[in-house]
C-alpha positions as CSV (number, residue, x, y, z in Angstrom):
1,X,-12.5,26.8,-18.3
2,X,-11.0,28.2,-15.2
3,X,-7.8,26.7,-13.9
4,X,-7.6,26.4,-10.4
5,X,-3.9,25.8,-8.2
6,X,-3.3,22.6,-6.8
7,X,-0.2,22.5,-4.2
8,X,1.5,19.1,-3.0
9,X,2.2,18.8,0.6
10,X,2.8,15.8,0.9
11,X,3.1,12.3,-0.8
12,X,2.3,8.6,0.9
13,X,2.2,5.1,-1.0
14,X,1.7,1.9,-0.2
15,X,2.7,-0.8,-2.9
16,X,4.0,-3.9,-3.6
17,X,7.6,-2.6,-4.7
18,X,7.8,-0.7,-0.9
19,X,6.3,0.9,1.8
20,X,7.7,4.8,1.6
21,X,8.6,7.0,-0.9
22,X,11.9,5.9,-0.6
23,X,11.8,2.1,-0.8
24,X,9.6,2.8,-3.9
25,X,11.9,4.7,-6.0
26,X,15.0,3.0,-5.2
27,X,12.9,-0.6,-6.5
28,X,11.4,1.3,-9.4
29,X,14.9,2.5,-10.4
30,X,16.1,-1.1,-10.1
31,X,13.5,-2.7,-11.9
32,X,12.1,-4.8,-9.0
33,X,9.2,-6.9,-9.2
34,X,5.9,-6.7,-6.6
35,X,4.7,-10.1,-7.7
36,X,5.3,-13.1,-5.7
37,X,2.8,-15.8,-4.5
38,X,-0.4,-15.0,-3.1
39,X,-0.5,-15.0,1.3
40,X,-3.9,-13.1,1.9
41,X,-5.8,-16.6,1.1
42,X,-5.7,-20.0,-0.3
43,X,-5.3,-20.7,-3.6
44,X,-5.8,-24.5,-4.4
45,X,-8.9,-23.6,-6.2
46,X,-8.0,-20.7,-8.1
47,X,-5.8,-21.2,-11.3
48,X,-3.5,-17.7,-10.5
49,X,-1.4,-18.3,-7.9
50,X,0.6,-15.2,-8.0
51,X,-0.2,-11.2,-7.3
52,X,1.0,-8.0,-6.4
53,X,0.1,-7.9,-2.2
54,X,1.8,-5.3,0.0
55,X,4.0,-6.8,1.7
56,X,5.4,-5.7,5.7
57,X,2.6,-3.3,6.1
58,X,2.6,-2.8,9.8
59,X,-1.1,-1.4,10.6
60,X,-0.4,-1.2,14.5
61,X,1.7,1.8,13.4
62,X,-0.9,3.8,12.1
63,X,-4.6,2.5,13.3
64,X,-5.7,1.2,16.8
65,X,-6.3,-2.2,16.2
66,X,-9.9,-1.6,18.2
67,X,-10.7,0.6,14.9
68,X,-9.2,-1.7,12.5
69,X,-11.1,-4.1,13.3
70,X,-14.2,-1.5,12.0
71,X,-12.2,-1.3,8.6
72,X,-11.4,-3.3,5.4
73,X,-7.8,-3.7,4.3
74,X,-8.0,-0.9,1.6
75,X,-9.4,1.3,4.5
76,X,-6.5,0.0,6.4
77,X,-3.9,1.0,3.5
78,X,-5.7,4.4,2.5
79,X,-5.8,5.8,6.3
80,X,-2.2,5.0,6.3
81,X,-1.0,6.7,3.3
82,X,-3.4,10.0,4.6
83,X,-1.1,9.7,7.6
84,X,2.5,9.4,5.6
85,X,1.3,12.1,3.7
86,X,0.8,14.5,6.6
């Protein structure tokens, strides 16, 4: 098997411990939770109650809301992190 090169340029996350490089490390390094109570949806008729969201993701500062409104909100997150990364 060949090996080929693979070069980094760049690196962009969106998770539930933060929203840039960053904010991630500095909660990883402190042991900070993402999970907290559910907000995307109701949940009197599900048993779990809690989950790791994203939380303060700003989508007006990465997508036109005119082509969100196209997308799903893993499209939303994945176009974002493209953009950090560039």
């Amino acid at each position: 098997m060949k090996f080929k090169r693979v070069v980094v340029t760049g690196i962009g996350a969106f998770t539930p411990i933060g929203n840039n490089l960053d904010e991630i490390f500095e909660n990883l390094k402190n042991g900070v939770s993402g999970c907290g109570p559910i907000t995307y949806f109701d949940t009197e008729n599900f048993k779990t109650k809690f989950a790791c969201e994203v939380k303060n993701f700003d989508l007006n500062k990465y997508i036109d809301r005119k082509e969100a409104r196209k997308m799903d909100p893993y499209t939303h997150l994945a176009m974002a992190a493209a953009e950090e990364c560039m």
